[in-house]
Every structure is written in C-alpha cells, then in structure tokens.
N, C-alpha and C positions, 0 to 999 in steps of 0.2 A: 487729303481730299480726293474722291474719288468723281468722277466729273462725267463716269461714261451713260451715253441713253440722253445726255442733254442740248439742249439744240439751241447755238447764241450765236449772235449778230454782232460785229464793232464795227461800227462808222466812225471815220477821222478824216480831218485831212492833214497833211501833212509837206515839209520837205524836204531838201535832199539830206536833209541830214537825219540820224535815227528816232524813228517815229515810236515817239516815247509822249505819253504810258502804254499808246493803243498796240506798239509791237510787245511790249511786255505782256500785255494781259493777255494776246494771243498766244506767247509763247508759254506761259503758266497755264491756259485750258488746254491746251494741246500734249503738255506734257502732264496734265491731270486726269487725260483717258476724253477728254471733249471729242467727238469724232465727227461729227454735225455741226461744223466753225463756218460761218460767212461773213468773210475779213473786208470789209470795200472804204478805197482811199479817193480823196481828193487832195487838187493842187491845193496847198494853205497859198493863197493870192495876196496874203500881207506882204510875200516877200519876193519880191522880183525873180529872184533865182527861182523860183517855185513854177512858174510860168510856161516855164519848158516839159513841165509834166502834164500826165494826163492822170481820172479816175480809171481805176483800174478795180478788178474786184476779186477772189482767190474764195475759192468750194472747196471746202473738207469733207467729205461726205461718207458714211458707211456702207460699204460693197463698193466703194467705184475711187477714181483716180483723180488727184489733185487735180481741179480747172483753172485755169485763172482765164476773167475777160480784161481788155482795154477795151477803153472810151474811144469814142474819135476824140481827137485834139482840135478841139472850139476856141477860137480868137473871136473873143466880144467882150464888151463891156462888163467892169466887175459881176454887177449885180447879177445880168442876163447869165453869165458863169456860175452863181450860187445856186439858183432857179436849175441849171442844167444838174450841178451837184444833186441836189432834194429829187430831181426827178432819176435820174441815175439810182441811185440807193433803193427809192422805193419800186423800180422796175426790177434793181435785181434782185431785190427779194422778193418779190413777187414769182420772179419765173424761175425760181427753184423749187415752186412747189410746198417748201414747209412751210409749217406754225413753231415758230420758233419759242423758247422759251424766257431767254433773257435777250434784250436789245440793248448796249451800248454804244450811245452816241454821247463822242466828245464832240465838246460846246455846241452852241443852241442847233443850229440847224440842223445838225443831224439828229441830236433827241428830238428836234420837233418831226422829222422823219419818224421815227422811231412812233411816234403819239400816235399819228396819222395809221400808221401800220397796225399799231396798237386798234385802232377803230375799224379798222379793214375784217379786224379778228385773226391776224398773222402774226401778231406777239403779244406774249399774256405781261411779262416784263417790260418796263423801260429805265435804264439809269442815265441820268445825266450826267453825263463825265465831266467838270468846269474846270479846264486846267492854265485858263486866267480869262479873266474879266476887263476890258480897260472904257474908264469911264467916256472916253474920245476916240471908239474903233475905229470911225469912219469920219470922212472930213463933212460930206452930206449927212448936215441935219436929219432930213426925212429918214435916211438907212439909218443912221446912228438909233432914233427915235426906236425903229423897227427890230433893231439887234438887239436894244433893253425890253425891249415889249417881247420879244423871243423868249428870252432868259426869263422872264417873270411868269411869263407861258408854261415853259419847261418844267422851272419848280412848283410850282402850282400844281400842277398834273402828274411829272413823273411819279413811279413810284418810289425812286430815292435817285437824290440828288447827291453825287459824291463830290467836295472841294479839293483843290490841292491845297490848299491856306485857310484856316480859320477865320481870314480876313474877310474872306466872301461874302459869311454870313452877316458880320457886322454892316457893310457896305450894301448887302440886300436889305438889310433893317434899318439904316438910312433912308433906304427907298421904299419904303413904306411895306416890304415884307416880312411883314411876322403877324402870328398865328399860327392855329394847326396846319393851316394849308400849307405853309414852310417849315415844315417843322422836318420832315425828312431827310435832311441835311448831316452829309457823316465827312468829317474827313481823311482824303485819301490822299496822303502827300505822296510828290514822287518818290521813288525808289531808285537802291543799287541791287544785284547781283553778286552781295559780299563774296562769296565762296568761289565764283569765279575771277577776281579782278587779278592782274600780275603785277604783284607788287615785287617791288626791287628789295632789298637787304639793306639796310643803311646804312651801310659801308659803300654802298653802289650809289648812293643819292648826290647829284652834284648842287654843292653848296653854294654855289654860285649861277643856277638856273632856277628863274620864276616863271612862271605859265601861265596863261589864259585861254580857256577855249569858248569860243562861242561867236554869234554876228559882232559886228563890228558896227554898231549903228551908236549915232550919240547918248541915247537910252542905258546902255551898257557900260559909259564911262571908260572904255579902252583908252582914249586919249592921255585920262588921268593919269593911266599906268606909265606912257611914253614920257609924260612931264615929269615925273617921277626919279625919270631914268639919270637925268643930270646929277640929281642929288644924293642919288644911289653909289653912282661911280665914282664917287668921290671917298666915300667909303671903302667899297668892294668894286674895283678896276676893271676886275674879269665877269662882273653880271649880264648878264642874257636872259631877254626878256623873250618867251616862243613864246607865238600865237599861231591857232588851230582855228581859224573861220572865217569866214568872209565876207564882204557886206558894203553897204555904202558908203565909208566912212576908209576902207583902203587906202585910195590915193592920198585922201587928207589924214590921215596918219602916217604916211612913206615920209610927206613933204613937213609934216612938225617935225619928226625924227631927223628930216636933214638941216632941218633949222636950228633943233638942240643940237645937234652933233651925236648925235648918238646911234648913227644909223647903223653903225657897228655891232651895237647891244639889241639889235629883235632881229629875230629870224621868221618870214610868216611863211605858214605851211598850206595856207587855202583850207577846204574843206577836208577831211578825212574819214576813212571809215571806223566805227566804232573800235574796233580794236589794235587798229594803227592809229589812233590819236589815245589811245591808253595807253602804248606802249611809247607813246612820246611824254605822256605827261608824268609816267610813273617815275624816271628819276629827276623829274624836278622835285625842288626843296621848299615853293610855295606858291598855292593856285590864289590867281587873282580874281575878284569879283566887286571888281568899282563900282558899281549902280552910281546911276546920276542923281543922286538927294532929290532934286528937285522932280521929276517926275515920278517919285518912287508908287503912287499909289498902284501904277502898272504893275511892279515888280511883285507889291506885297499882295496885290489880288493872285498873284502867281506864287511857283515854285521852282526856284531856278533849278535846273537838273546841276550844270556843272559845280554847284557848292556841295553835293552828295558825292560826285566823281570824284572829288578833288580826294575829300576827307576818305572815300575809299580806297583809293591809293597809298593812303597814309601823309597826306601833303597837310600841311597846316595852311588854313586861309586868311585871307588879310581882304577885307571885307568893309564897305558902308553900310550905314546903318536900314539902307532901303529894305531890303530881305527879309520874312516873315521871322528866320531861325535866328536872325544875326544875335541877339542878345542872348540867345540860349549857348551858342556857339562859342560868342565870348564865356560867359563862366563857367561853362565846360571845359575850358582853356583849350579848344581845338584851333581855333584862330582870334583874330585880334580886328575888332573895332576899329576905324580911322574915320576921320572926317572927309568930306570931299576937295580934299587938296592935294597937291602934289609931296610938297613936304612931309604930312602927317602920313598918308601911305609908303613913303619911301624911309620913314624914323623905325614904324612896323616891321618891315622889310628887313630892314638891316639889323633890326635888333632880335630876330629869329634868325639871320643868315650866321652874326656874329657869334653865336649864343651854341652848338652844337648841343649842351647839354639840355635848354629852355627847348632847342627845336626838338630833340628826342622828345622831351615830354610832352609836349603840344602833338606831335606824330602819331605819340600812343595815345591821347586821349581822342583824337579824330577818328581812329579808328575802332575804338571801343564805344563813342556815342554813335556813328554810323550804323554800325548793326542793326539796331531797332529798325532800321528803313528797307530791309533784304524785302526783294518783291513777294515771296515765298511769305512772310510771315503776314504783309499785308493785306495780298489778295486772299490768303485764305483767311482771314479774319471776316472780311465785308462781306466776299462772294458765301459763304455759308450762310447766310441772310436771305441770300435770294433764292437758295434751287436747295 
C-alpha cells in the first residue's frame, strides 16, 4: 500500500502505557510513505496514572522537520478536561493549515472532533475508531447520558465506524441502532506485529512461570490468579506468578498474597515498556486473562490487547469466558476456558504446566491462529477503503 500525497489525522487518548491501535496505525501510515501525519494525544482520565500527562500533538509534514506541541497541563474537573481535549485537537488542526483527507478518532469525542472539522471543510474523511464501549462510563447520569448520545452521533454521521468486537454492533442494536444509518460498521480487532515479537526456543521456556500483563483493577480479575496460587503449589512447588502493571488493586493484592502465603510466588514489575515487558513475558509457559464474569459486558464491548501478546509470544492462555475470542481460542486449542474460580484456573494451569508435550501443542497452535491479527494485514485491508 502506497500512502504517499495523503494527508490523515489520529486523535486518541491515551496512557502511560502503549498507545494501541492509535501508535500502530501511525506507525503502518508512516512506514506506508504517509508524509502529511497529524498525530495528537490526550490524557485517558479513566485512569489515575493518566493524570500526570498532558495533550500533546506531533506534525509530519513534507519539505519541513518533525514538530511536536504540548498542552499546558490543566488541573479541573473531568468534564471541564474533555471540553479542553475537543478544543485542543480542533485548534491544532486548524493551524496547520491543511485539508486533511482521512480523520481518525478513537472513541467518541474525538470523532466527534473529527465531524465538526469535517463541517469546517478541513476533513473530507472521518472514522470512528471504537476500541470499547462500557454501558456505565461515567458515575454522573447526565455525562453517561452524553457519552451514549456521542457514540450514536458518531455512527450516525461518520463515514465508517471501525469496532474492535463484533459485540458493538449487537449492543448498538440493543439500543435502538440499526438501519442504513448504522450500517457502516467493519471490524477492526487489535492487532500484533507477528514478525517482530522475540520469542524464546522452547527449550528456554520456564515451565514453572505464569504471567499477567496489564492494570490491576477488580475488572481484570488479577486477584483470581493470586487465589489460585495456593492450589497451584501444591502441585508445582516452584510456580511464579509475574505481573507487568499497575493499578489500584496493588496493595490489596501484596496483602491476599500475604494472607495465602504465597508472597513468595509473584514478582510485580510495575509498568514497562513495550519491549521490556515482552522480553519478560516471552519465556513464561502461560499468559493469564481472568476477566471478572460478572462485569464482562465491559470486556466484550472491548478487545483485550494482552490475549494477542500472550498468543504471540507463543504462550498458551488460560482465560474466562468474558473475552469476545475466548470460545474461538478454546477450539483452536491455543488456550483453555475456566470458570471464575480459583481452583478451576489453577486445574488449567497445572494441567498445561504438567503436560510439556499438551503445552507444545497449545504453543504451536497460538501462534498459528495469531497471525491473522499482524497490524500489516489488517490495516491494509480497511484503510484501501478509504484513500
């Protein structure tokens, strides 16, 4: 795909940790000859750690030299913070001068950015990037009200609306969108970077380390993996449980693990950068993704990145049924189904730990269904649609 002469926008926000899909899709137009890129971030304010950052915006342009601006750093109330976000984006496109060709904004605000500029007559494109939806964003009624009335905006009007989940759609059709006016809808699941990941040799894989990457919030079910861990060692002595992130749920997972006794078996590393927490998780023997059952609608209006990480490494996962892929996954034989209990994830566990020759093959098939997901195959699929 050749990309040069064309002129596109992504708006995200994001945080400290890698800003996926919207760094990928920068780095696929960039290395597709894109030479006219205007990249601008916001803090994602769901997450506390996020808070320390500011918008920021970064100019690719032809004839002239990488720009990048910062925001001032604004201490105000959520909402008054989004309002500054929408006005940020639509200034800085504004004072670059161009008419851009394609506008991507992930989730609503920023496509509704994107509309508005679209009216301006400064973007003839807009996609909607939806890379999750949660029926309860906001604790205030009134915003919540406003965030769904966004999104229905959004689709309504963009000219394509891309999902990470097929869920989307069904859950938009709950709410009373369908018709041609929704009809625009494609999905764009996350993606890996197959060709680049550093995988180990299976002879380097230790058979006795499991992994988790991501926040630490009750949402995610980390805890699960900790209860786990008693029933584990009874089995396999030497298991070690690493975790890769961070979140509010830390301390109260230090203080279970000292209540099991097990604070021997996890090692937490905090956040990492994308390629030092690859190089952590690639010789462990299996990634974990407990999702909490009970709030799953969150998960499946999403696409969790770390279940494509895992299986690109060649990790076999051990997975609740929350997750859009999980059932594909299972008879795939890349990973294995469990309940949300301590015991049935820890039966998983040991019966892949135990198993070298079951875990080989669960190994090779994670990585033979992954491939379909390389960013390379996806984005050039959808983006030839648009330019």
């Amino acid at each position: 795909m050749n990309l040069e002469g064309k002129k596109i926008v992504i708006v995200t926000h994001r945080s400290i940790m890698p800003c996926i899909p919207a760094g990928d899709l920068k780095r696929f137009l960039l290395a597709h000859g894109c030479k006219d890129l205007l990249y601008i971030t916001h803090p994602l304010l769901l997450l506390e750690e996020s808070y320390k950052l500011q918008s920021e915006a970064e100019v690719y342009s032809v004839g002239s030299s990488f720009r990048n601006f910062k925001a001032f750093h604004w201490r105000a109330p959520e909402p008054i913070l989004y309002i500054k976000d929408f006005i940020y984006t639509v200034f800085w496109t504004l004072s670059t001068g161009q008419k851009y060709g394609v506008f991507f904004g992930i989730n609503n605000l920023n496509a509704f950015a994107g509309l508005v500029l679209k009216k301006l007559g400064k973007v003839e494109k807009v996609v909607y990037y939806t890379i999750d939806l949660y029926p309860k964003r906001f604790g205030n009624r009134f915003i919540n009200w406003v965030y769904h009335k966004l999104d229905k905006f959004c689709v309504k009007n963009s000219d394509e609306t891309w999902n990470v989940s097929p869920f989307l759609v069904e859950y938009r059709e709950r709410k009373g969108m369908r018709g041609y006016d929704y009809s625009r809808q494609f999905t764009v699941p996350i993606g890996i970077w197959f060709d680049e990941m550093d995988r180990v040799a299976e002879d380097k894989v230790k058979m006795t380390k499991i992994v988790y990457v991501g926040h630490l919030k009750a949402l995610y079910g980390v805890d699960l993996a900790v209860r786990a861990l008693p029933f584990i060692k009874k089995v396999i002595p030497k298991i070690k449980l690493e975790i890769i992130g961070s979140g509010e749920q830390h301390e109260e997972l230090e203080k279970l693990a000292d209540t099991l006794k097990v604070s021997d078996c996890i090692k937490f590393y905090g956040w990492k950068e994308k390629k030092d927490a690859e190089k952590l998780l690639s010789d462990g023997a299996v990634g974990l993704a407990p999702f909490n059952t009970d709030v799953d609608e969150k998960i499946k209006n999403a696409d969790p990145a770390k279940i494509k990480d895992y299986m690109a490494l060649g990790l076999p996962v051990v997975m609740t049924n929350a997750s859009l892929n999980a059932s594909t996954i299972s008879k795939k034989k890349c990973g294995i189904i469990v309940d949300y209990d301590p015991e049935s994830l820890a039966n998983a566990v040991v019966r892949l730990l135990s198993s070298k020759r079951l875990w080989s093959r669960y190994h090779k098939n994670a990585l033979s269904y992954v491939q379909q997901f390389d960013w390379n195959n996806l984005f050039s699929k959808n983006i030839s649609r648009l330019v």
